[in-house]
C-alpha positions as CSV (number, residue, x, y, z in Angstrom):
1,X,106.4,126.8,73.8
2,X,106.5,125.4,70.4
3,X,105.9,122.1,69.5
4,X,107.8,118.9,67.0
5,X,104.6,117.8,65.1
6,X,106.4,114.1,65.4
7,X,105.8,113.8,69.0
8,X,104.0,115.2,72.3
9,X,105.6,117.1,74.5
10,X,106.4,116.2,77.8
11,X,106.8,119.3,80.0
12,X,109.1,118.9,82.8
13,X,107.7,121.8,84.5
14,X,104.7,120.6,85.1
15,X,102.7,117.9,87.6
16,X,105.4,118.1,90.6
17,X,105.9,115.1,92.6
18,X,105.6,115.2,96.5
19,X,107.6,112.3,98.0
20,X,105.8,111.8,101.4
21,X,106.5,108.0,102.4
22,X,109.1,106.1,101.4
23,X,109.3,102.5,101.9
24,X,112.8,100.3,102.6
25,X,112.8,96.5,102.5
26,X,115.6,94.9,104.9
27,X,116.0,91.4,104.6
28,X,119.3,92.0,107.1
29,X,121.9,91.2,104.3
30,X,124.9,93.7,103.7
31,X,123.2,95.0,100.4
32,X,120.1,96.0,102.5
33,X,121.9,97.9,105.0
34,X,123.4,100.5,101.7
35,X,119.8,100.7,100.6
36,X,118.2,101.5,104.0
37,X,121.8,104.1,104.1
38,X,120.0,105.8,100.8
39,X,116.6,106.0,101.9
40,X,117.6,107.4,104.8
41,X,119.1,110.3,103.2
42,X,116.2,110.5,100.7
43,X,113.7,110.8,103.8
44,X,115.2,113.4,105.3
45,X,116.5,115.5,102.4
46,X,112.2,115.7,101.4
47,X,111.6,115.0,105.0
48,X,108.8,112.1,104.2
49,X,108.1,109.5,106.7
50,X,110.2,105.9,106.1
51,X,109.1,102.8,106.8
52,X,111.5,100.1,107.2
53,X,109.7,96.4,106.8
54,X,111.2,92.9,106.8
55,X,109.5,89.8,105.4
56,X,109.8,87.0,107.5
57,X,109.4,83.7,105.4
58,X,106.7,80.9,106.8
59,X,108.4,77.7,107.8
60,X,106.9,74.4,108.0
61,X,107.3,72.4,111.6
62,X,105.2,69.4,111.0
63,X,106.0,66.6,109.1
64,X,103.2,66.5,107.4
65,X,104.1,70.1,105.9
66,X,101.6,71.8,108.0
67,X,101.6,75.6,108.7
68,X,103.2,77.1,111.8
69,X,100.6,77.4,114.6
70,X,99.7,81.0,116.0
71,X,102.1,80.4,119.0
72,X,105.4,79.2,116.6
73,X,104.1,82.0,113.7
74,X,103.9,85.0,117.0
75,X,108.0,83.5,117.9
76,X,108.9,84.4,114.9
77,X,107.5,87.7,114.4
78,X,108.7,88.5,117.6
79,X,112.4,87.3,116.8
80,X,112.1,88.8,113.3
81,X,111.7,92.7,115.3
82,X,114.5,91.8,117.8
83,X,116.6,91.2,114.4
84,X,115.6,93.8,112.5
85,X,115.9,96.5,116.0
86,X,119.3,94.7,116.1
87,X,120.4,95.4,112.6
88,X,119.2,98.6,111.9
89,X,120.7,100.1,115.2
90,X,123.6,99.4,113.3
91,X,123.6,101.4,110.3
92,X,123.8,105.3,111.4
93,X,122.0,106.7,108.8
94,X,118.9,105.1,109.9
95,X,119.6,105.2,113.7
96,X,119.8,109.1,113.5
97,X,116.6,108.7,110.9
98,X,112.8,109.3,112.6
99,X,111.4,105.6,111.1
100,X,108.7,102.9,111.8
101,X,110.1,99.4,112.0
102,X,107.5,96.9,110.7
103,X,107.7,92.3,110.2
104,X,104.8,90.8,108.6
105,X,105.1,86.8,107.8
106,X,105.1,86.4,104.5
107,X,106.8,86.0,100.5
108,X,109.0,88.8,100.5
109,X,107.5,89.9,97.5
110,X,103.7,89.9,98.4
111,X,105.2,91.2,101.8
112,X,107.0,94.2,99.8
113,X,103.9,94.9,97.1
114,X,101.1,95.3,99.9
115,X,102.7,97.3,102.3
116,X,103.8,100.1,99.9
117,X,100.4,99.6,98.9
118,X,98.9,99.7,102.4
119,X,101.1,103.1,103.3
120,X,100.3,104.8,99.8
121,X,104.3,104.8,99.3
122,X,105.7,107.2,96.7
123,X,109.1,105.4,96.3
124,X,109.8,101.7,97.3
125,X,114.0,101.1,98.0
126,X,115.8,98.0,97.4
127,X,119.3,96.6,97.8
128,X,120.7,94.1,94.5
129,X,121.6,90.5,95.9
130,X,125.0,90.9,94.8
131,X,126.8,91.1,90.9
132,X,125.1,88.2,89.6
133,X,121.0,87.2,89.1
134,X,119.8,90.3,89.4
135,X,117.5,90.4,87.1
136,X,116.0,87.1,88.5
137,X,116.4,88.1,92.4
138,X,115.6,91.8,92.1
139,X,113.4,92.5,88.8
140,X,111.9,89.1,88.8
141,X,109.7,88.6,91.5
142,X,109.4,91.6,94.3
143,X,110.2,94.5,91.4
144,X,107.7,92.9,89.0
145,X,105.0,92.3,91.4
146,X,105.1,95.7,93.0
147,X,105.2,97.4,89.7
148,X,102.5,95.7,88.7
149,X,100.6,95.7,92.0
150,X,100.9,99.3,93.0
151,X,102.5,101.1,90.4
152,X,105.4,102.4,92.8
153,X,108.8,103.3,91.8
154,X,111.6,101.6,93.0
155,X,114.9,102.8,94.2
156,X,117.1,99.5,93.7
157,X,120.7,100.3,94.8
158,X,123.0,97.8,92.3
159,X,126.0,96.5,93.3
160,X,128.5,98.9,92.1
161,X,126.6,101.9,94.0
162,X,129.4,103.7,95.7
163,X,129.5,103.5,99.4
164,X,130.2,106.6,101.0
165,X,126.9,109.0,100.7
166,X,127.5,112.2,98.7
167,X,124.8,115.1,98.2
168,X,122.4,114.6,95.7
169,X,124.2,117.1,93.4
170,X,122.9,115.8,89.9
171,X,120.2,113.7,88.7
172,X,120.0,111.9,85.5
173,X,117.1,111.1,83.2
174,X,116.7,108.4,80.4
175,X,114.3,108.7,78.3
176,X,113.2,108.0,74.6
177,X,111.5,111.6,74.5
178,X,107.9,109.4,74.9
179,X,105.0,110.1,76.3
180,X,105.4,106.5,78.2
181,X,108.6,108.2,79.6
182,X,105.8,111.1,81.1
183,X,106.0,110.1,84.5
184,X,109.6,109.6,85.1
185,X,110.6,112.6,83.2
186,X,108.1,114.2,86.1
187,X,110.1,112.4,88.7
188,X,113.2,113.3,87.9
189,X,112.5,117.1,88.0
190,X,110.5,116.7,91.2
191,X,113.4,115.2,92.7
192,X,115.9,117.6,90.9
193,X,114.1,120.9,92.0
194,X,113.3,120.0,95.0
195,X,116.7,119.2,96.2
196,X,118.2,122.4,93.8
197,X,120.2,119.9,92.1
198,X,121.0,120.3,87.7
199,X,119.6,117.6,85.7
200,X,120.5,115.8,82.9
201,X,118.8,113.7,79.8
202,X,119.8,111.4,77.7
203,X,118.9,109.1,75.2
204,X,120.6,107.0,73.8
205,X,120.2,105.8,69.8
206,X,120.5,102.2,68.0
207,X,124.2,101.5,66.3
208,X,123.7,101.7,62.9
209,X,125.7,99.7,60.4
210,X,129.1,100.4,59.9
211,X,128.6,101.6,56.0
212,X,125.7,103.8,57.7
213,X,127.4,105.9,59.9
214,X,126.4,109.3,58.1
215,X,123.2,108.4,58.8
216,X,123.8,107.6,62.3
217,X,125.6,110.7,62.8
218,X,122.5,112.4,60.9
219,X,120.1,111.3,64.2
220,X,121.9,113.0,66.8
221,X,120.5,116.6,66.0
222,X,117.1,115.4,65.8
223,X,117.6,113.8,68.7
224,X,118.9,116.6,70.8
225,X,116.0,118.7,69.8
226,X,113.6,116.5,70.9
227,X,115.4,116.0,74.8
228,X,115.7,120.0,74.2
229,X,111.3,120.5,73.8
230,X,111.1,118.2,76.9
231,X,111.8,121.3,78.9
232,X,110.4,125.4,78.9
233,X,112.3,127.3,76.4
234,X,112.8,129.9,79.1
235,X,116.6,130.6,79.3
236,X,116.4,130.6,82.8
237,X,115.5,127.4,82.9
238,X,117.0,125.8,80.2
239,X,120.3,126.8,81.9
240,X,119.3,123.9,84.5
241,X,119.2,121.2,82.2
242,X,122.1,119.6,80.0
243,X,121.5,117.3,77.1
244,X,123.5,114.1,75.5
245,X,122.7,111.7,72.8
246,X,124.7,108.8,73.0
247,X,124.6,105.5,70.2
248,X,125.5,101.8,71.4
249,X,124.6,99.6,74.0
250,X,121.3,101.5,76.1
251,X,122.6,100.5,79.6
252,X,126.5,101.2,79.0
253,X,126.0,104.5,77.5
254,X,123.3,105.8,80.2
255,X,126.0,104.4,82.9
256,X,128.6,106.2,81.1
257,X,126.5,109.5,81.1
258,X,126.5,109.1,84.6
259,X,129.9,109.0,85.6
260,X,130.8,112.4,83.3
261,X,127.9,114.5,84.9
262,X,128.4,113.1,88.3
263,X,125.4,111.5,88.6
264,X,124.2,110.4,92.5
265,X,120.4,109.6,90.7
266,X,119.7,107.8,87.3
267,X,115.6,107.9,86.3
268,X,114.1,105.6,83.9
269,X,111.0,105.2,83.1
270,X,109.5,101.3,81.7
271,X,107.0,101.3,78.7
272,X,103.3,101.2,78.5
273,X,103.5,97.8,77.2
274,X,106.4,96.9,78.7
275,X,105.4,93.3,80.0
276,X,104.6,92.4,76.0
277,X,107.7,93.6,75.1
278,X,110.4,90.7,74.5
279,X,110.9,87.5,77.2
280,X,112.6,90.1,79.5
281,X,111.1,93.0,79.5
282,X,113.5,94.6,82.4
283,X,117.1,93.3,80.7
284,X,118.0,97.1,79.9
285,X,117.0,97.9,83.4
286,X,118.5,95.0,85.0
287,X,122.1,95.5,83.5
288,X,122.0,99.2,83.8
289,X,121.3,98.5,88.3
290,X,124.8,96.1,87.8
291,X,126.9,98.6,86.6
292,X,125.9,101.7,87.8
293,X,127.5,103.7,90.0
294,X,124.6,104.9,91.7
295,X,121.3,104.6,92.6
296,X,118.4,103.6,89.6
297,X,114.9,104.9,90.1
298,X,112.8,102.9,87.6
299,X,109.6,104.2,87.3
300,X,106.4,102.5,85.8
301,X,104.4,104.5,83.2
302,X,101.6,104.7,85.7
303,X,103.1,105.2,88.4
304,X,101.0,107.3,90.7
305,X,101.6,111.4,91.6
């Protein structure tokens, strides 16, 4: 396969990804119960193991603000599994689903990041809190820490996510055509062959000004080419892979790619330095998980095979 001299390669065809334990977080709300509904489906269509775990917080009981004793801290556990048993009996996906159910006391967050670490967890799921503060409530705190803790991707499952389950029929990767964009470009074709779905990239270009627009028009080759040497030059199995090069807003166009190829999967990767990047680093991310009509897997750089 030939190469651009501008930029590496990343080969889609290589490195395959083996999704063996996914990870849901309940925290017994309605948005919980669609996430725990997709990683469901996503355990048994790769048949990995899911564990379902739900954070109880600490409370204080004294009036001096001191911690629950062992007896108060082993009620609550013990109510937080008769609540979780409760709910997830309730959602069919997950009652007809082989599962663990697990309640640790604890910040949601530090509950979330060491349990996937604990389990070696290839994909972490997560429902939104609803159409607003989503960046704040889902890619502030538990999103952050467990990217940043043990490199997992997360599955967050926004609040425009359809609600009826379809088959994964096609999956959708963003990218910048960067080697930062290596490992989610790796996930995306894991997922994509594994589950014989097509796949499509896109990427989507700055506006230009408006007295510019020859020149903004004069990118999109250049840019097709380089989604094009992501992937063998094989015919075969080019014919598995569509490409689109979009220019505007990042999140609106990717969203909008979505809905024309049908998407039930949109991948994207975050940067190597993505935490230096600007005051918040996940805004495209954030907005893209609102308006979405289906799942987002973001994927750290290093986020582990």
């Amino acid at each position: 396969m030939s190469t651009s001299t501008s930029s590496p390669v990343i080969h889609l065809e290589t490195s395959p990804i083996r999704i063996q334990v996914i990870v849901a977080a309940a925290d017994l709300s309605e948005d919980s119960s669609m996430a725990l509904r997709h990683a469901a489906r996503y355990a048994r269509q790769f048949h990995a193991h899911l564990h379902v775990v739900h954070a109880v917080a600490p409370q204080m009981y004294a009036a001096d603000t001191a911690p629950m004793t062992y007896a108060l801290r082993h009620m609550e556990l013990k109510l937080g599994r008769e609540r979780l048993h409760d709910y997830t009996t309730k959602i069919p996906e997950i009652r007809t689903t082989k599962h663990t159910e697990t309640v640790v006391c604890g910040p949601p967050e530090t509950v979330i990041a060491d349990f996937v670490t604990e389990k070696a967890a290839n994909i972490v799921v997560l429902g939104s809190h609803g159409r607003d503060g989503i960046a704040k409530m889902v890619l502030g705190s538990v999103a952050e820490r467990v990217m940043r803790q043990s490199a997992c991707p997360l599955l967050i499952v926004g609040p425009n996510c359809k609600r009826r389950l379809s088959p994964l029929r096609s999956v959708l990767l963003a990218t910048e055509a960067e080697t930062s964009d290596l490992r989610a470009a790796q996930y995306a074709a894991s997922i994509a062959e594994q589950v014989g779905a097509p796949m499509s990239l896109v990427r989507v270009l700055p506006e230009s000004d408006r007295d510019d627009s020859a020149a903004s028009a004069a990118q999109h080759p250049s840019a097709i080419e380089g989604l094009r040497q992501l992937v063998s030059y094989d015919p075969e199995t080019r014919g598995r892979f569509d490409f689109h090069v979009k220019t505007g807003d990042v999140p609106e166009r990717i969203a909008e790619v979505a809905h024309e190829v049908g998407a039930e999967l949109i991948v994207i990767g975050t940067r190597k330095h993505w935490a230096l990047e600007d005051h918040n680093p996940f805004s495209i991310h954030s907005e893209l998980i609102r308006i979405a009509e289906c799942p987002v897997l973001v994927v750290p750089w290093l986020a582990a095979r």
